[in-house]
N, C-alpha and C positions, 0 to 999 in steps of 0.2 A: 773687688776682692781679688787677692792674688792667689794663683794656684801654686798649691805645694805640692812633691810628691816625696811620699814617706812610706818606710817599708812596718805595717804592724802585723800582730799575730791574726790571723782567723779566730780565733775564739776572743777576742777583745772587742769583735765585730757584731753590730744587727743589727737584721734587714728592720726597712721603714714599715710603723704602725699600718700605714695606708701602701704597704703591698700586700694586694690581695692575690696574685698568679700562684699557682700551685705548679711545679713540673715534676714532671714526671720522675722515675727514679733511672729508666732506662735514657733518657735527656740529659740526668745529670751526668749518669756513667760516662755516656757518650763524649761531655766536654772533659770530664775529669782526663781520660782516656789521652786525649787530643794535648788537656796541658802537661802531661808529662809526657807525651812524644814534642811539643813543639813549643811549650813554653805560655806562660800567662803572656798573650800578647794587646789586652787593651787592659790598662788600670779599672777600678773601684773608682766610686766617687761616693765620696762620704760626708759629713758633716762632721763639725768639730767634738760631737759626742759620740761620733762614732759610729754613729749610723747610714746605711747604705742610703743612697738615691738613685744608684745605676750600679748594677753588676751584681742583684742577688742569685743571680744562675752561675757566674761566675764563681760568689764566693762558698755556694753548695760546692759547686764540683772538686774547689782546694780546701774543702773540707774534710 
């Protein structure tokens, strides 16, 4: 399988049936906070319908 990277919306995105992690709100601020002083610096990894596999804290905080 080849990797692509592509820029979509956050709201076109959700997290997998089988993430069960809850974080916190004060966790997410924390990253939010971070990406706009320094920038999303590790991609989402998704499946073709769009669904997360890796980066549902990520994609809370550019929420």
């Amino acid at each position: 399988m080849k990797a692509m990277i592509k820029r979509l919306a956050v709201e076109n995105l959700q997290p997998s049936e089988t993430h069960a992690k809850a974080y916190s709100q004060r966790r997410v601020d924390m990253l939010a906070q971070s990406m706009l002083q320094h920038g999303q610096l590790e991609p989402l990894v998704i499946n073709k319908k769009n669904t997360i596999l890796s980066g549902v804290l990520r994609w809370e905080a550019a929420k």
